[in-house]
N, C-alpha and C positions, 0 to 999 in steps of 0.2 A: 493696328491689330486690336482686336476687341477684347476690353479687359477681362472680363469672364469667362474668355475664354484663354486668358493667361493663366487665372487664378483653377481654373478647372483641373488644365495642365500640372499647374504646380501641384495643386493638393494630390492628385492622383500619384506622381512621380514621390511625395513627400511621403506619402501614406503607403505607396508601395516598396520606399528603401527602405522603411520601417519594417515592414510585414516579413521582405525579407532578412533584414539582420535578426529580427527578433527569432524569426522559425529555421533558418540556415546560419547565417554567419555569426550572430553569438553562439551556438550550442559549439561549430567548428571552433573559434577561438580559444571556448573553456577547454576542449579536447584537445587540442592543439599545444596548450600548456600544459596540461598534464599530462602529456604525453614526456614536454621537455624535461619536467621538473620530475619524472620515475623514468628516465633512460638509464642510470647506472644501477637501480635497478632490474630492470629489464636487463640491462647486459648482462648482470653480476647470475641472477638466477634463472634467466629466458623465463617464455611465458608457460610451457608445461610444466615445468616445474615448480611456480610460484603457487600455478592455480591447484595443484594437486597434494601441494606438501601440508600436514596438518602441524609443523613445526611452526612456533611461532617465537623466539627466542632472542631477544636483543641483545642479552651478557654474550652469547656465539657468534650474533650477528647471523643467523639464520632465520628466515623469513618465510612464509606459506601460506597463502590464503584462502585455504578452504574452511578450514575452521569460520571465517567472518562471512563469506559466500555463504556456506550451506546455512548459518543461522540467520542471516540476512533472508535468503528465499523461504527456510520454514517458517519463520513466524509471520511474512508476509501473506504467506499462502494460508496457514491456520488463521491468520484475523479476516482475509476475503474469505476464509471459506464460512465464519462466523457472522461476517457482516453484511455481505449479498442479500441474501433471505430475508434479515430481519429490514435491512434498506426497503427491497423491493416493499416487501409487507409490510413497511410507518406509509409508502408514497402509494399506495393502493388503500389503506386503509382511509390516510386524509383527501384521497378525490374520489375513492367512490363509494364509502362505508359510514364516513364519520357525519353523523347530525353538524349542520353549519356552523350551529354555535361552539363546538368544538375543533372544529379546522384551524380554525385562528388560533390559540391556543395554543395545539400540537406542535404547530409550525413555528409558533415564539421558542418553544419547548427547543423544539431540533435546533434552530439558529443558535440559542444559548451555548446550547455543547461546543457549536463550532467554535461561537467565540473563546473558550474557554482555552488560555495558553498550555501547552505542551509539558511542560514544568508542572502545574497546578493537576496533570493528571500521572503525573510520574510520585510526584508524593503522595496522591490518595492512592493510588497504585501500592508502593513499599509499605507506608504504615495502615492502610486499612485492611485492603483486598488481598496482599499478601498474609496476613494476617489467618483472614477466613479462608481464602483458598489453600494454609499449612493443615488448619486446624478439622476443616470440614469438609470442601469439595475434592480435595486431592486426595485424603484419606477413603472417604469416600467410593470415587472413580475407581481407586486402586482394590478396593472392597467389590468392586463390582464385576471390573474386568481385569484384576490382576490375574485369575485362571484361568483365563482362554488362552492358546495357543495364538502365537503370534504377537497377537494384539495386545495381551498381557504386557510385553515388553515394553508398551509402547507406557506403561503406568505404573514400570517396576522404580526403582531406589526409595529414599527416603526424601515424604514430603519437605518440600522447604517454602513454598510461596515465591519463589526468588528462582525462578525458570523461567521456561517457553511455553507452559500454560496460562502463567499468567503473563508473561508479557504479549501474549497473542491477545489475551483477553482483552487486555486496557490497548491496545494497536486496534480492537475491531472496534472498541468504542468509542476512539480517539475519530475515525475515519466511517461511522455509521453517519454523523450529521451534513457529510460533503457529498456520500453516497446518495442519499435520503432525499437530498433538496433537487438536485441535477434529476434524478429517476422523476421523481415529484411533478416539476417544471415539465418533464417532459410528456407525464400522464394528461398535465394539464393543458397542453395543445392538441391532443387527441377531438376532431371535432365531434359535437354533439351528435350532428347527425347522421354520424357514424353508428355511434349507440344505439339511437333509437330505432334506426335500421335493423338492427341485430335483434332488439328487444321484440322490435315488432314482428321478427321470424320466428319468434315463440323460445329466441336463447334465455336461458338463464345470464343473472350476476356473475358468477362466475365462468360461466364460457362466453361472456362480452368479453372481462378480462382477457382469459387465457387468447382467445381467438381475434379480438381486436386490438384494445388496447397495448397487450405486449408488443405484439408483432408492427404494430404501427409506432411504436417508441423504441424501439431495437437502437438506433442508434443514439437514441438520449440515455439508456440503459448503460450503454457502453461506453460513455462518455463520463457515467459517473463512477462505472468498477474502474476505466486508465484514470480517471484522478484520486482515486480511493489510492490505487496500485502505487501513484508515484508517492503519495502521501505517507503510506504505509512504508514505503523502502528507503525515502530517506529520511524516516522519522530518529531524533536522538534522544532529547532530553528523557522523554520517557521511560526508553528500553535503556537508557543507562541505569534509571534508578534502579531496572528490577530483571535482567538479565544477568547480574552475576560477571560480567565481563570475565569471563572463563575459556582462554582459545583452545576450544577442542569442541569435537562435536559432538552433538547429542546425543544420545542411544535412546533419552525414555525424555516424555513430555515434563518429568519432573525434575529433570537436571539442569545446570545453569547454564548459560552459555555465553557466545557475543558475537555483536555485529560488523559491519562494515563501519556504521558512522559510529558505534560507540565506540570500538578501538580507535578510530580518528582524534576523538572528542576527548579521550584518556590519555590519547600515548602522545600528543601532538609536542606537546610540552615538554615531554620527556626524549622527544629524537634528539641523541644527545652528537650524533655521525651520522655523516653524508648519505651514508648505504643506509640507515636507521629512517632518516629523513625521506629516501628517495621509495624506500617502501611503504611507507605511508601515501606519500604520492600515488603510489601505483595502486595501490588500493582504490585508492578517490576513483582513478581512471576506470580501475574494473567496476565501479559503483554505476560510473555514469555510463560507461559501456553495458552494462546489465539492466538497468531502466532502461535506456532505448532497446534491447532486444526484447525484453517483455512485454515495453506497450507496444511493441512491433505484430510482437504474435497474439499480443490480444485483440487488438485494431485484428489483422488478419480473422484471426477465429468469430469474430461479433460480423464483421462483413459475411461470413459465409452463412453462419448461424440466421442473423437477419436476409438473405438473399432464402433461405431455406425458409424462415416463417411468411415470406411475403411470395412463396411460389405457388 
């Protein structure tokens, strides 16, 4: 038998039990234990009543996980809704705005951010930016649209720096330079003469954009909001320093609140009982259940979105 074509075999059969344990049979495994490891949970409270109770109480041994859900999805949802735009608008600016000798530059610039550990922006976060955001922008905001109906509410209590404005803030910041580079990458395989095609039908810079380039990177687009997305939801270090770890839910952008990983990250230590321990557990699981149904429906919603710019 001819060796090359043994070695062919092998590396394909090698490289595809890979592909799959890596994308199917590990994520089943993780869920698979945590599934075992929050069963008496699960017994003790079923699953509508864990996810719907905002008790959170270990002296009773009562347990609910909405409180860490709903502040897990708002602050997610407020740093993507921060950090899209400005993403999209660093990776449009450095392929088709920015003079060359600046490209290079921007892009040391972005990579930096990424590298910078999680930790190292959870302390500038509490001792700076909490800070300014007690003293200035939250006063502020609250100055501006405390009167309006509705929306007011969303800016009532007393400033503290130490909430879900600022933790969204430093979560959009933390996840603009993953978002920024994937978008980027993908503006940059846009072919040229694509563009010039476009240009030479008398489009403007900005309707090559709009008309070209997005729609032909739809799916590089959407490849950096689901790694923004997972990014941002199972971030800790961070949102521990400046969330307040407070289980109850929010009413106003200026109150404190907690997540899914930072009560993990807090109480882990502290399960001091089985039932204590197996709700934690059960947490983890609704976490990792909750990421997969997001980038579920966001994969979904970018497919259509993109099937729509390219009809």
């Amino acid at each position: 038998m001819n060796f090359s074509y043994i070695i062919e075999k092998f590396t394909k059969y090698f490289l595809g039990f890979w592909a799959v344990f890596t994308g199917f049979l590990f994520p089943l495994v993780i869920f698979l234990i945590l599934l075992y490891e929050s069963k008496l949970a699960i017994q003790h409270f079923g699953v509508i009543k864990f996810l719907t109770s905002t008790t959170w109480d270990p002296v009773k041994q009562d347990f609910g996980a909405l409180p860490m859900i709903f502040g897990t999805l708002i602050s997610t949802f407020i740093a993507m809704l921060i950090a899209a735009p400005v993403s999209i608008g660093i990776a449009i600016f450095i392929t088709e705005l920015a003079p060359s000798w600046m490209k290079g530059l921007i892009v040391s610039a972005v990579e930096l951010l990424a590298a910078i550990p999680s930790i190292i922006y959870g302390m500038w976060g509490f001792l700076v930016l909490a800070e300014v955001m007690r003293n200035r922008v939250e006063p502020f905001l609250q100055k501006v649209f405390g009167g309006i109906p509705l929306i007011g509410q969303l800016f009532s209590g007393t400033p503290t720096g130490v909430d879900v404005l600022t933790t969204s803030l430093v979560l959009s910041i933390m996840i603009i330079p993953f978002m920024a580079s994937v978008v980027k990458d993908a503006f940059s395989l846009v072919p040229e003469v694509m563009k010039e095609s476009a240009y030479g039908l008398g489009a403007t810079k900005w309707e090559v954009i709009k008309d070209v380039v997005i729609p032909y990177t739809a799916s590089g687009i959407a490849g950096g909001l689901i790694l923004s997305t997972g990014r941002a939801l199972g971030e800790t270090m961070a949102v521990t320093f400046l969330a307040g770890n407070v289980a109850k839910i929010p009413t106003s952008l200026f109150q404190p609140f907690t997540t899914i990983t930072v009560a993990l990250a807090n109480q882990f230590t502290e399960a001091d009982t089985p039932l204590y321990l197996s709700s934690l557990f059960y947490l983890s699981l609704i976490l990792f259940v909750v990421s997969f149904i997001i980038l579920i429906i966001a994969k979904v919603m970018v497919l259509r979105l993109e099937k729509k710019w390219k009809s």
